[in-house]
N, C-alpha and C positions, 0 to 999 in steps of 0.2 A: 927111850925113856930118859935118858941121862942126858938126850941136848934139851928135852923139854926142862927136866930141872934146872937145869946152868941159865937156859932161858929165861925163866922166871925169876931166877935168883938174880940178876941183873936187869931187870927191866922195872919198870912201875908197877902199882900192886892195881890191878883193874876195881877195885873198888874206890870210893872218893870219902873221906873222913866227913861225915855228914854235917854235924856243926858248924865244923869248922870251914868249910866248903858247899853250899847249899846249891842244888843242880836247879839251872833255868830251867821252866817249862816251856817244853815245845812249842811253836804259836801255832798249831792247831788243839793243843788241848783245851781241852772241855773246863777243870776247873770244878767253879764252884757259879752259884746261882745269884745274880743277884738283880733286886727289883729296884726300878725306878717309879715310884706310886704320885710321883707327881703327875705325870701323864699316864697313869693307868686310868682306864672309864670303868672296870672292873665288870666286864664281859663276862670270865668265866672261862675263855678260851684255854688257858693254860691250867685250868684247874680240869678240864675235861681230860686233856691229851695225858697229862700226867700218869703214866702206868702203875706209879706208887703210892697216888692219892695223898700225895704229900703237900698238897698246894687247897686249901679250902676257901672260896670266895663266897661272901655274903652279900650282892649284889641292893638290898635295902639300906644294911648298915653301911655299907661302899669296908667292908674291911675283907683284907688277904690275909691269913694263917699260910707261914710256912713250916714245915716240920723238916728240920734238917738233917735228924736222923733217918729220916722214910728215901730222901732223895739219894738218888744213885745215882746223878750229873749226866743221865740220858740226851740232856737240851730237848729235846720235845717239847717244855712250857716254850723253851725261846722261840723254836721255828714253829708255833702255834702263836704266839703274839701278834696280830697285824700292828700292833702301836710301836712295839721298839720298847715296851716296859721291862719286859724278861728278857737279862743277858746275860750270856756265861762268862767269868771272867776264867782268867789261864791261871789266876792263883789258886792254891789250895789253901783252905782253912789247915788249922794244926788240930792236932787230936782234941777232944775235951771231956770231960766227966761227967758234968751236968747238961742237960736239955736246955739248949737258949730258948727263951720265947720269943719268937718272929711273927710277931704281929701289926701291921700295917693298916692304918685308920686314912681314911680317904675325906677329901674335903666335903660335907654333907651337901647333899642336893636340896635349894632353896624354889619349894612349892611357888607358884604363882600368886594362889591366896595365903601364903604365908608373907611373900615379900610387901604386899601393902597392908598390913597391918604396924 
């Protein structure tokens, strides 16, 4: 027990001052969610696979609700995308107190007998 103490007592302390020191993430982590709705067709795919039902698509209106409190960074929306819309980035959001609204409006789909009018 007394070389582990002198051990410790001269080495570096295994934790990292977090502030002031902010640890890379891994390049496989997961992250956080994030949409590209320019090229979403809003399929729905990603709102099916979702196990937390965090992701709600309105395939009429062309909008995406996301809840960011429901999501648990499974990637499922991502590897259920065929377009490349939904991707995890490796960063982490910081804590927060309030519920953002994440709500994503899609360019409206223009009717046939709408456009000659």
């Amino acid at each position: 027990m007394i070389s582990n103490v002198f051990r410790n007592l001269f080495s570096r302390p295994a934790t990292r001052p977090f502030p002031a020191s902010a640890r890379e993430p891994a390049p496989d982590a997961r992250g956080s969610v994030d949409f590209n709705i320019e090229s979403c067709v809003f399929c729905g795919a990603c709102a099916l696979r979702c196990p937390t039902e965090a992701i709600e698509v309105n395939r009429q209106e062309r909008t995406l609700e996301f809840d960011l409190f429901r999501c648990v960074g499974c990637a499922c929306c991502a590897e259920a995308c065929k377009h490349g819309c939904v991707q995890m980035r490796a960063a982490y959001s910081g804590p927060t107190f309030q519920k953002p609204e994440m709500r994503f409006q899609g360019v409206p789909i223009v009717k046939a007998e709408d456009a000659e009018r």
